[in-house]
Each structure stands twice: as C-alpha cells, then as structure tokens.
py3Dmol code that shows the C-alpha trace and the ligand (Angstrom):
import py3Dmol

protein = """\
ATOM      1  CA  UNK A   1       3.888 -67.137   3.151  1.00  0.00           C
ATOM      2  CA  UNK A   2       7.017 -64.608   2.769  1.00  0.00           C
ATOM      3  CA  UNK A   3       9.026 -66.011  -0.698  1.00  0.00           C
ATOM      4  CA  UNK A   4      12.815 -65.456  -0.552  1.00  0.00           C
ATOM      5  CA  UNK A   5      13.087 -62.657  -3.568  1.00  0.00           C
ATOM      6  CA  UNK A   6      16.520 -64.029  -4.758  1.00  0.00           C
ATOM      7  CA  UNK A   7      15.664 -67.421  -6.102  1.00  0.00           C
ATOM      8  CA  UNK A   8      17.913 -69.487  -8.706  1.00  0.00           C
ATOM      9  CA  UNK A   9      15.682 -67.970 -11.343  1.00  0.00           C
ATOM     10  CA  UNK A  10      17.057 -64.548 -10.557  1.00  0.00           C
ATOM     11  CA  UNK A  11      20.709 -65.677 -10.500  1.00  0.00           C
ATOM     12  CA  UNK A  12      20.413 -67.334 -13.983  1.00  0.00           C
ATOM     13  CA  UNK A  13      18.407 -64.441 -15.634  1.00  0.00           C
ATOM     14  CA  UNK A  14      21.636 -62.458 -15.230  1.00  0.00           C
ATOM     15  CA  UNK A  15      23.975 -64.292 -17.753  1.00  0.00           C
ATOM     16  CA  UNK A  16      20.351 -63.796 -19.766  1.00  0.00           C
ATOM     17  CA  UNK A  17      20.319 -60.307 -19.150  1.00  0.00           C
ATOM     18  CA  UNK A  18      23.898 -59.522 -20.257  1.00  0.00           C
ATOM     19  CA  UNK A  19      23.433 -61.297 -23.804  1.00  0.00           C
ATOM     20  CA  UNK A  20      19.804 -59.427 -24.245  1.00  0.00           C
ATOM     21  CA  UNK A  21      21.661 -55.886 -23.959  1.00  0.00           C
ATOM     22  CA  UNK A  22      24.814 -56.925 -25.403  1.00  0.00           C
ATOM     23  CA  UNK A  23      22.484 -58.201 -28.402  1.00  0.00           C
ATOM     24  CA  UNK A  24      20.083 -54.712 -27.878  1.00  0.00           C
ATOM     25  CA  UNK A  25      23.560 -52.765 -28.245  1.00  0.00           C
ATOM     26  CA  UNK A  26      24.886 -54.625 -31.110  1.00  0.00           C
ATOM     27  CA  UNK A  27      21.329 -53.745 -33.423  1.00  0.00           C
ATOM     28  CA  UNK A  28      22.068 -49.679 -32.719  1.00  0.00           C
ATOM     29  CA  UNK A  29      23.944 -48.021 -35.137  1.00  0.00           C
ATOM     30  CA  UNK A  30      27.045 -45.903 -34.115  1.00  0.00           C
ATOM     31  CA  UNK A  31      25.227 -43.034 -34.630  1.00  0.00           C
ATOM     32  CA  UNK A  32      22.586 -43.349 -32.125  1.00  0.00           C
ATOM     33  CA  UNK A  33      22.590 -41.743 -28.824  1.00  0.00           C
ATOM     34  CA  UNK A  34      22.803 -43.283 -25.310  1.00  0.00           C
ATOM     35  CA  UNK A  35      19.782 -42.562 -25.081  1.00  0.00           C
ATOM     36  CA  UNK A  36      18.369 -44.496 -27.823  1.00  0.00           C
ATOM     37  CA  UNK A  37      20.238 -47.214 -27.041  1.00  0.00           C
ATOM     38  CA  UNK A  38      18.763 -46.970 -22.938  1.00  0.00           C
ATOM     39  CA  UNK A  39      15.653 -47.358 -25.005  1.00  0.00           C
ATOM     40  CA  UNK A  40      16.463 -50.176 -26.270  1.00  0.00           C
ATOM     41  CA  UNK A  41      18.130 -51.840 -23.652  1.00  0.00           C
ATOM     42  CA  UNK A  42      14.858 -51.114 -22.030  1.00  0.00           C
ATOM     43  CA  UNK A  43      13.387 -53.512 -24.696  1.00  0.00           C
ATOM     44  CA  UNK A  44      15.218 -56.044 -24.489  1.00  0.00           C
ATOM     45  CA  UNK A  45      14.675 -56.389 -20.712  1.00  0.00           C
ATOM     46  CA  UNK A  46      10.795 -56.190 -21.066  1.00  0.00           C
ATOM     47  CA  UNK A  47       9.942 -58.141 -23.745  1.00  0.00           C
ATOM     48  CA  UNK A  48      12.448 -60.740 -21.646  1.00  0.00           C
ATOM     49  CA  UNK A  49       9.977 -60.306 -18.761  1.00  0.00           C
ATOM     50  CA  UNK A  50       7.026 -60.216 -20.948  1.00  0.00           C
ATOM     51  CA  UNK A  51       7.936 -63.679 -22.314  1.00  0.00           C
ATOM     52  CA  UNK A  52       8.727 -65.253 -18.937  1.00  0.00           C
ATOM     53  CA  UNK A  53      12.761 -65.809 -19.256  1.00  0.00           C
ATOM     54  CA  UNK A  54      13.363 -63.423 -16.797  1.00  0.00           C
ATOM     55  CA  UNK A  55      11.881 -62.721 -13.285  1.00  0.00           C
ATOM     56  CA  UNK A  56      10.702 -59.600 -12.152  1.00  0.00           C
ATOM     57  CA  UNK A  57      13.192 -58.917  -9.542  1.00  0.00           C
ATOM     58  CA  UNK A  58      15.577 -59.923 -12.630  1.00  0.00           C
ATOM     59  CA  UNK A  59      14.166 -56.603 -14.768  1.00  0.00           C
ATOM     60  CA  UNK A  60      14.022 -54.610 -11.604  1.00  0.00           C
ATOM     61  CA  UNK A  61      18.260 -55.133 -11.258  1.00  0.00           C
ATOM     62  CA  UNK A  62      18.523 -54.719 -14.812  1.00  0.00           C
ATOM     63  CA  UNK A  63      16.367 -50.910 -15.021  1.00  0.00           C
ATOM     64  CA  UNK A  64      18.738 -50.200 -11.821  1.00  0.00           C
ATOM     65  CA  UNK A  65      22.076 -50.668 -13.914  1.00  0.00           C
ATOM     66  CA  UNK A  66      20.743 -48.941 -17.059  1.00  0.00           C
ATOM     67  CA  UNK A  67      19.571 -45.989 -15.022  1.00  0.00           C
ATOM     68  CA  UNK A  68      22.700 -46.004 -14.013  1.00  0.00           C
ATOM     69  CA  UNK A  69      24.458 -45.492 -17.151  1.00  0.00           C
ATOM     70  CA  UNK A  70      21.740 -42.941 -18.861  1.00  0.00           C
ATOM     71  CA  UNK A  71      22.688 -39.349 -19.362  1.00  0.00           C
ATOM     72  CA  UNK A  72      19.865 -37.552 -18.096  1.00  0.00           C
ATOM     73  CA  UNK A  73      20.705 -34.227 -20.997  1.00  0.00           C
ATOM     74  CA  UNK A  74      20.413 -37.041 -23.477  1.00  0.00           C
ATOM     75  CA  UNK A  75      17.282 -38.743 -22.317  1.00  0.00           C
ATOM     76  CA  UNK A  76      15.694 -35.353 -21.672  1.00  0.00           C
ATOM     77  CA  UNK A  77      16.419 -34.241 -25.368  1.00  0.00           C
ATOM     78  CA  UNK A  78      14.929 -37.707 -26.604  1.00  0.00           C
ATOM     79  CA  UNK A  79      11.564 -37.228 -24.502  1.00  0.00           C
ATOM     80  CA  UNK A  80      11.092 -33.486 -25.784  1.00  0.00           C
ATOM     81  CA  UNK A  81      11.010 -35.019 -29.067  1.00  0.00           C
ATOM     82  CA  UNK A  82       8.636 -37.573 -28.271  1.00  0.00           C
ATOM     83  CA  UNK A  83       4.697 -37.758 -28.330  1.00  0.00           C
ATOM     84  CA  UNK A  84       3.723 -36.619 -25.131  1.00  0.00           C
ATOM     85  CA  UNK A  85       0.044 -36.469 -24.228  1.00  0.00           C
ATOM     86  CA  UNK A  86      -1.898 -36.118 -21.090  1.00  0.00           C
ATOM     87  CA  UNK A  87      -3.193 -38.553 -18.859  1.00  0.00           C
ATOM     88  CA  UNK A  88      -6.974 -38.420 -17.501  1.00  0.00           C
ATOM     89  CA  UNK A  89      -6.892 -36.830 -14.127  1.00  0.00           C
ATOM     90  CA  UNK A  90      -6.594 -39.043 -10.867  1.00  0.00           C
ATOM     91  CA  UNK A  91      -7.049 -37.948  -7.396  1.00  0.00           C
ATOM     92  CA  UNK A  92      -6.823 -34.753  -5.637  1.00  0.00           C
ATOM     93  CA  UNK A  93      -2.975 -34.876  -4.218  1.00  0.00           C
ATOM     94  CA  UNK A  94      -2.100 -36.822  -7.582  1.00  0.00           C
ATOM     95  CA  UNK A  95       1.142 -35.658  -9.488  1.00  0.00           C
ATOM     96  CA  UNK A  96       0.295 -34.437 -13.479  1.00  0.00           C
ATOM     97  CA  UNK A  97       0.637 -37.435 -15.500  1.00  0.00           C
ATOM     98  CA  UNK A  98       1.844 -37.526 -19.074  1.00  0.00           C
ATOM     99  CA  UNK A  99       2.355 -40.353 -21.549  1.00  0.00           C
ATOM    100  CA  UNK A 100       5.797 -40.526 -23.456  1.00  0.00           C
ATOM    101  CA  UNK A 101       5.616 -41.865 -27.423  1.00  0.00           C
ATOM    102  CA  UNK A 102       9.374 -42.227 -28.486  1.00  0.00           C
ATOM    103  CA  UNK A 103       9.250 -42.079 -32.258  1.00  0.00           C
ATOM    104  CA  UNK A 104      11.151 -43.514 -34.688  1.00  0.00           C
ATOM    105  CA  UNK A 105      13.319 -42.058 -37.120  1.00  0.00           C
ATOM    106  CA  UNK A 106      10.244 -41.653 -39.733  1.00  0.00           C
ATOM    107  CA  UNK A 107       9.326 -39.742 -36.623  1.00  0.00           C
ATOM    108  CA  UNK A 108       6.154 -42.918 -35.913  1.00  0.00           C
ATOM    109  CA  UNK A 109       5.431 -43.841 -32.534  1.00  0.00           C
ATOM    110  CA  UNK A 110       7.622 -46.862 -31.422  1.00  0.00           C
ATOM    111  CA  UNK A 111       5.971 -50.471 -30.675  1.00  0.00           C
ATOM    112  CA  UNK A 112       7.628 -50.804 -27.085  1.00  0.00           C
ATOM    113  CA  UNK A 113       6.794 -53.511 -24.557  1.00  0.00           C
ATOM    114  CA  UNK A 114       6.814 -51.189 -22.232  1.00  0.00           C
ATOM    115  CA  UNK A 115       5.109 -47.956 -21.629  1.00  0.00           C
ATOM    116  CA  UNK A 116       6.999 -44.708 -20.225  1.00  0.00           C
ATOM    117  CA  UNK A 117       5.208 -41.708 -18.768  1.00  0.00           C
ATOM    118  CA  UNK A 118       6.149 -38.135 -16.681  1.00  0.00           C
ATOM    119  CA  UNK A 119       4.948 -37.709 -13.366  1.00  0.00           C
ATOM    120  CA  UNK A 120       5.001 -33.544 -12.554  1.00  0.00           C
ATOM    121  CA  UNK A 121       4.853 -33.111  -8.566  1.00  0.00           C
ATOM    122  CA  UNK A 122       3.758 -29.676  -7.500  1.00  0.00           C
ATOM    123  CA  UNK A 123       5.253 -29.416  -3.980  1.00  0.00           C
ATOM    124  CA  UNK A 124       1.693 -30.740  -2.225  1.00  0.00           C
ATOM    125  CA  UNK A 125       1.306 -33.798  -4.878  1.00  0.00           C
ATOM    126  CA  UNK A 126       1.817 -37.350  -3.505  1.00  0.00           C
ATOM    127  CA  UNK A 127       1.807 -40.344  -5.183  1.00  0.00           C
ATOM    128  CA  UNK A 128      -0.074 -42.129  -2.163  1.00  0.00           C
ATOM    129  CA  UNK A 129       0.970 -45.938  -0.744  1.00  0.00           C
ATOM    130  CA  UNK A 130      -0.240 -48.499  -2.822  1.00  0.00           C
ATOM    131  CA  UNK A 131       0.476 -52.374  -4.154  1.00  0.00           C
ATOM    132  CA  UNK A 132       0.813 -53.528  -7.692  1.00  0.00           C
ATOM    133  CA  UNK A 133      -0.125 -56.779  -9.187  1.00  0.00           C
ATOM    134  CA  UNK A 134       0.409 -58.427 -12.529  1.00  0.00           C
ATOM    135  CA  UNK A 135       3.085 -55.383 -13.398  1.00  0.00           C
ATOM    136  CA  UNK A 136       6.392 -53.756 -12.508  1.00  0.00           C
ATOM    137  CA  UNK A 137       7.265 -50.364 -12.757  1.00  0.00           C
ATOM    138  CA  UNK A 138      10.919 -47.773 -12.330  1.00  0.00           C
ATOM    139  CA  UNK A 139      10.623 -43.960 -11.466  1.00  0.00           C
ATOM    140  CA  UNK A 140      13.767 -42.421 -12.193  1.00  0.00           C
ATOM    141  CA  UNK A 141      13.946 -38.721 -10.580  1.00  0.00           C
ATOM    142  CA  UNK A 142      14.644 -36.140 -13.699  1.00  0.00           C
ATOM    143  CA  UNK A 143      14.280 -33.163 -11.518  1.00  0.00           C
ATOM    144  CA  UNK A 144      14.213 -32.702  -7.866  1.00  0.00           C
ATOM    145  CA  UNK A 145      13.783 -35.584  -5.116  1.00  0.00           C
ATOM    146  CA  UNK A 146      11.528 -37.537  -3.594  1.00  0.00           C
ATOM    147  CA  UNK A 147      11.645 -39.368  -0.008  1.00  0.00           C
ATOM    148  CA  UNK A 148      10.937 -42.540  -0.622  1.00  0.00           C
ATOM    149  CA  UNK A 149       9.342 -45.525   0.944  1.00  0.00           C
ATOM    150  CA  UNK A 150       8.528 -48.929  -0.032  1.00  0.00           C
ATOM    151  CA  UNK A 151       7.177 -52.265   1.436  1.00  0.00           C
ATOM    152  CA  UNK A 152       7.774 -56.134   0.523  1.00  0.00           C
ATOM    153  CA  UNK A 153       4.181 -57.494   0.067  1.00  0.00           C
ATOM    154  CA  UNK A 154       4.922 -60.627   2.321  1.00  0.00           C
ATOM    155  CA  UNK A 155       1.054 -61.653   1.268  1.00  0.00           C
ATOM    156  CA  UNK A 156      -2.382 -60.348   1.566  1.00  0.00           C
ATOM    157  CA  UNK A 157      -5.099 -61.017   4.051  1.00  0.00           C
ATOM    158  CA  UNK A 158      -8.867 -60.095   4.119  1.00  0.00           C
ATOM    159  CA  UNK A 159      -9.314 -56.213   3.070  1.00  0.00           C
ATOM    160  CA  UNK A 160      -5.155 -55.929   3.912  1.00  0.00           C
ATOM    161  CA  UNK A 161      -2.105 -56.372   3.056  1.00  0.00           C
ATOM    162  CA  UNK A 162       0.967 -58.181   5.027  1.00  0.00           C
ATOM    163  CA  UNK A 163       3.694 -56.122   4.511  1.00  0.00           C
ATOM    164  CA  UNK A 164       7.538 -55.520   5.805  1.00  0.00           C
ATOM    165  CA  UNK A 165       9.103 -52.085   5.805  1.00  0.00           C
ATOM    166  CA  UNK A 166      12.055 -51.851   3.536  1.00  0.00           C
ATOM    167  CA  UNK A 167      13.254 -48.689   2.675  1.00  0.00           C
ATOM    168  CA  UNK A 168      13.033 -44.995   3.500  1.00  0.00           C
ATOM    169  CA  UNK A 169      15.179 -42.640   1.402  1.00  0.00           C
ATOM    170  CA  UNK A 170      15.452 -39.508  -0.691  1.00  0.00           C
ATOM    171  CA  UNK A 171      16.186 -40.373  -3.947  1.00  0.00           C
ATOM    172  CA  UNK A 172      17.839 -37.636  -5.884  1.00  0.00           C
ATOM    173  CA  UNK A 173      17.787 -36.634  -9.488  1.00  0.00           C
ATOM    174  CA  UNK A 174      19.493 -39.408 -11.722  1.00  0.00           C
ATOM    175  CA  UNK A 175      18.294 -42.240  -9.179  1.00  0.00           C
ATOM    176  CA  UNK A 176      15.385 -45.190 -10.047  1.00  0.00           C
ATOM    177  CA  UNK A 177      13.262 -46.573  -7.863  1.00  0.00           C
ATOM    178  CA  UNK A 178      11.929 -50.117  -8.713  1.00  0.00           C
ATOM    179  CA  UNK A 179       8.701 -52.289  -7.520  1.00  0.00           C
ATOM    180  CA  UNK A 180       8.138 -56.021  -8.678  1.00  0.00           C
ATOM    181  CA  UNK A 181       6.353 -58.801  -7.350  1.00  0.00           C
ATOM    182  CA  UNK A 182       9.473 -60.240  -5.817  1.00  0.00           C
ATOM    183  CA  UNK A 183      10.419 -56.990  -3.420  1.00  0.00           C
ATOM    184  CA  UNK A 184       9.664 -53.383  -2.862  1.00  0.00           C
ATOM    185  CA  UNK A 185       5.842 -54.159  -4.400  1.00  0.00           C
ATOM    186  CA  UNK A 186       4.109 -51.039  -2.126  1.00  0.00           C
ATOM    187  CA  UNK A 187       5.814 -47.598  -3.042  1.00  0.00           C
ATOM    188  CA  UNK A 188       4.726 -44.333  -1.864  1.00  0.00           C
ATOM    189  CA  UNK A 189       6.594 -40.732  -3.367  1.00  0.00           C
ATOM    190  CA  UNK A 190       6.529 -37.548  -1.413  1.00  0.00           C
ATOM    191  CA  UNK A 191       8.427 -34.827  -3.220  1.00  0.00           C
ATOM    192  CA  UNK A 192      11.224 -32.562  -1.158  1.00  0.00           C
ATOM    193  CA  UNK A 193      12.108 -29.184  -0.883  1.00  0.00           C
ATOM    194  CA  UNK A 194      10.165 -28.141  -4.372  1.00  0.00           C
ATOM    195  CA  UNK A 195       8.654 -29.486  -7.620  1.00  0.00           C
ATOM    196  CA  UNK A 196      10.306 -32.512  -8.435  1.00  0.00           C
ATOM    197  CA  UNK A 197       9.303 -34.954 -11.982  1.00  0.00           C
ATOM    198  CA  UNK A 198       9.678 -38.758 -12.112  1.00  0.00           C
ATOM    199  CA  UNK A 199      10.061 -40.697 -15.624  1.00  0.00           C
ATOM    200  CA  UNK A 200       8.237 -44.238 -15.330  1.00  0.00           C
ATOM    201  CA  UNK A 201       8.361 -46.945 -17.114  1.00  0.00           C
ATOM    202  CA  UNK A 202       5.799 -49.537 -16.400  1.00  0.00           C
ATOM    203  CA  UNK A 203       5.809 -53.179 -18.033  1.00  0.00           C
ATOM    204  CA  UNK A 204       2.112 -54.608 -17.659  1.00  0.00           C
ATOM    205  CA  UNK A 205      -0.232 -57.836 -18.467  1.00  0.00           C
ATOM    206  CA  UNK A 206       2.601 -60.331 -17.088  1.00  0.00           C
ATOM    207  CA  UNK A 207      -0.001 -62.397 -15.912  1.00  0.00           C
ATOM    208  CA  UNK A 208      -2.080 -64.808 -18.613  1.00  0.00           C
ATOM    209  CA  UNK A 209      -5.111 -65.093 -18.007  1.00  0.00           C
ATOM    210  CA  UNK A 210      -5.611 -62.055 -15.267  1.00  0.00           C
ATOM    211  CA  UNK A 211      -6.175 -58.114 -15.599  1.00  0.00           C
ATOM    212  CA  UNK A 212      -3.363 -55.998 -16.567  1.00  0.00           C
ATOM    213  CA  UNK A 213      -2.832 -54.490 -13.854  1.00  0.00           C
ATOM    214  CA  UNK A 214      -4.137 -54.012 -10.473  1.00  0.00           C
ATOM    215  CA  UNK A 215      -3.124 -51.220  -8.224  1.00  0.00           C
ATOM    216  CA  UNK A 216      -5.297 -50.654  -4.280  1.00  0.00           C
ATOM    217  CA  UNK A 217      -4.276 -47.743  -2.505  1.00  0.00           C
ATOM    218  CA  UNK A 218      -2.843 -49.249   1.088  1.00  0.00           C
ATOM    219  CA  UNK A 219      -2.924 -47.484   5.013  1.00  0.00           C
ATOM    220  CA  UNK A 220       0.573 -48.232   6.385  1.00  0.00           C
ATOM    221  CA  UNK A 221       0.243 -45.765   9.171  1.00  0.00           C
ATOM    222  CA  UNK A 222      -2.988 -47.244  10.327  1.00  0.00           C
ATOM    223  CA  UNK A 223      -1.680 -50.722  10.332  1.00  0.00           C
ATOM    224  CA  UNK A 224      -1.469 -53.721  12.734  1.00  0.00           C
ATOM    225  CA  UNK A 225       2.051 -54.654  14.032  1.00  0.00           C
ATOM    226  CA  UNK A 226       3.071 -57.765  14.134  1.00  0.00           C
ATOM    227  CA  UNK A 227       5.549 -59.501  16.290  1.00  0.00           C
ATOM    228  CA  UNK A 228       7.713 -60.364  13.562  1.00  0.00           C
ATOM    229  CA  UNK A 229       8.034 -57.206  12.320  1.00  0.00           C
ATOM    230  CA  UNK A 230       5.632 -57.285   9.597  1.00  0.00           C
ATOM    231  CA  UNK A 231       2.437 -55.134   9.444  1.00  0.00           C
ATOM    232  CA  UNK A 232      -0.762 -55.493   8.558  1.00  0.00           C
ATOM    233  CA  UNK A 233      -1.987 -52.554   6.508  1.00  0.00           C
ATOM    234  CA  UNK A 234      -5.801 -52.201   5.545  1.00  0.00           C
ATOM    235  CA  UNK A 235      -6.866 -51.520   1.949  1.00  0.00           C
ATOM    236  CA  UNK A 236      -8.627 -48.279   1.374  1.00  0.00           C
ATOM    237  CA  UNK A 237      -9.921 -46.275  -1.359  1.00  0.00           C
ATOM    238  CA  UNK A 238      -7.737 -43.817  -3.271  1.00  0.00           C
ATOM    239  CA  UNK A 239      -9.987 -40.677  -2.874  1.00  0.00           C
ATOM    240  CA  UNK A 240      -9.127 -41.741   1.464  1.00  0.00           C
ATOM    241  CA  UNK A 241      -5.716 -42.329   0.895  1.00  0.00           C
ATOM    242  CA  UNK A 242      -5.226 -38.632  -1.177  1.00  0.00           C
ATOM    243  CA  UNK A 243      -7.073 -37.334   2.034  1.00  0.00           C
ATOM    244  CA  UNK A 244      -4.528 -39.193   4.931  1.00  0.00           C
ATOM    245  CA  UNK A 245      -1.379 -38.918   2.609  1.00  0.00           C
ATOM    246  CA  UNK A 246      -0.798 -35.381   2.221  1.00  0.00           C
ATOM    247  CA  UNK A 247       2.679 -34.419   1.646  1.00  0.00           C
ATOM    248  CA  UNK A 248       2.739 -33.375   5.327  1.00  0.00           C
ATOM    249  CA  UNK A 249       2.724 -36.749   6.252  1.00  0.00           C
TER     250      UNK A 249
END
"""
ligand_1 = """\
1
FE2
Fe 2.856 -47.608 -8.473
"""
view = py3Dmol.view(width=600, height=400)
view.addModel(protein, "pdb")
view.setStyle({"model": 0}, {"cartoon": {"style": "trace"}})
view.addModel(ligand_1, "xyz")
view.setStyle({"model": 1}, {"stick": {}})
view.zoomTo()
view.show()
C-alpha cells in the first residue's frame, strides 16, 4: 500500500534539522571553509537519520538545501585533498567509481556517518534503474549533466516492483538528486552531451537488524501498466540491465 511521503514525522524533523546545523555551524571555527562546514552539516543530518530522529525524506530535504548553499570551487578543492581510492569494478556501462576520505586537519581520515564517493561517466556509462533499501543516497552533478529519472517505490510484488513515475529532468552541474525510502527510491542517470561526474553521498545500515544495503537493478521499460498509473516493473539482473540500459536509451 502507497504511504503518503510527508507524514507529521517529516514536518517535525524540520525544527530538528535547523538546531542540528545551527549546532554543526556553531562547532566550526571561523576559519574553516564552506566547505568544511557542508561537511559537517552533512553530519549532523546523518548521524540524525542514523539514530532515528529524523526521517529519510527529512535528510533528503535537508542534502537538497545544503547542496544548495555549497560552492562547488570550494568543495572541489576539499575532495582533491582527500583520500581518494578506487572502487572494485561493476558492470559493463557502469560509471568509474571512487571513494572520497576527507581528512582531518592532522591530515587522518574523518569518522563520518556517511560515506561520499565520485562517479566518472564516460559519455556511454549509465548508472542503470534500480531500488534501494535500508539506505539513502544524493548525487550532486560536479561536472556536466545528467537526465534524470526516478520512481516512488509504491511497494513490491513477486520478482517486481510497484512503482509511479516521478520525475524526468536534466540536472545540471551544482544540482542534487536525492532517493529515500519515503520518495524518489528507483533512480536511473544517463549523462548528456559529454563526460559528466556525480559526488554521492550515501548514508547506510538504517535498518537494525537487516543488511546494509540492498540495491536490484529494475526494467521500467518492460513494465506492466496499471490503471492507476502505477507500473509494475520486473526485477532483473544487473549484467541485463547494463545490456537494455545503454545510454541510447
Ligand atoms: Fe542508487
């Protein structure tokens, strides 16, 4: 059954929200960059989510207005002095994947509650249609643009998903795109008109007791439409989904 994404929860974890950054802001010293302070604004919002006072939908709004507010110069200069490693390989269409380590000023690797990452898109890479669980994630474009689709996971069926079409857009450099449980869970990334790079930052094991994460690759153009405008959108493999989501498509 469809849940209404703006719940009471969401409307009280703004007041919440405001004092966590307003606090997050207050512990930076006048020296520090934006940047550094986006990173810890970034904190404060996860480890909020991590602990259950916030919802997901809450964080989601939250990433949207710090994106906002983040000069991209300034956050590029932090990650170029951050530990940045390589990710193991995924699929054939995949984008390059590379952790991001911010250090600290004794130049050690952070404790974060959330973990941030580049995504490199040669012009045919595609991150492919797929549905997240126990986790939410924000891609905000640091070079080029991406069209960009997502789905509300209304609920899952036998080998599919029930989901409702809600946006289709190209999101420029300097704009986020957010999945949580509450909307947008299914996102799919083509890149436009060249390379283009995404910086993530993902916030996992919100659920006690479950995996970390779960992520299934999803078939939205091979789905079943419903009357009500939903569709229902059978679960496939990733190496299939690299092969039917090209960035022709
Ligand atoms: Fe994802």
């Amino acid at each position: 059954m469809e849940t209404f994404p703006f719940g009471r929860r969401a409307f009280l974890s703004a007041f919440l929200l405001a004092a966590l950054v307003r606090e997050a802001r207050a512990r930076v010293p006048r020296r520090e960059t934006g940047a550094r302070r986006w990173i810890d604004g970034q904190q404060a919002v996860a480890e909020a989510l991590a602990a259950g006072r916030i919802s997901g939908l809450a964080w989601a709004l939250e990433v949207e207005r710090l994106a906002a507010e983040i000069d991209l110069a300034e956050l590029t200069a932090l990650v170029s002095r951050a530990r940045i490693e390589p990710a193991p390989g995924g699929g054939t269409n995949d984008p390059a994947k590379r952790y991001v380590r911010f250090l600290d000023s004794e130049g050690r690797p952070r404790r974060l509650a959330y973990g941030a990452a580049l995504f490199d898109f040669a012009p045919q890479n595609v991150i492919t249609p797929h549905g997240h669980r126990h986790m939410v994630s924000a891609h905000l474009v640091v070079a080029g643009a991406f069209r960009v689709r997502n789905f509300h996971r209304v609920g899952d069926e036998a080998g599919a998903m029930r989901l409702r079409p809600t946006r289709d857009y190209l999101a420029r450099r300097g704009q986020v795109s957010t999945m949580c449980s509450e909307r947008d869970n299914v996102h799919w990334f083509v890149p436009q008109g060249g390379p283009a790079t995404t910086f993530d930052v993902v916030v996992s094991g919100l659920d006690a007791g479950a995996p970390d994460h779960v992520i299934e690759a999803v078939d939205p153009l091979h789905a079943r439409r419903e009357a009500d405008g939903t569709i229902v959108a059978p679960v496939i493999g990733f190496a299939e989904a690299s092969r039917l989501y090209t960035a022709r498509v």
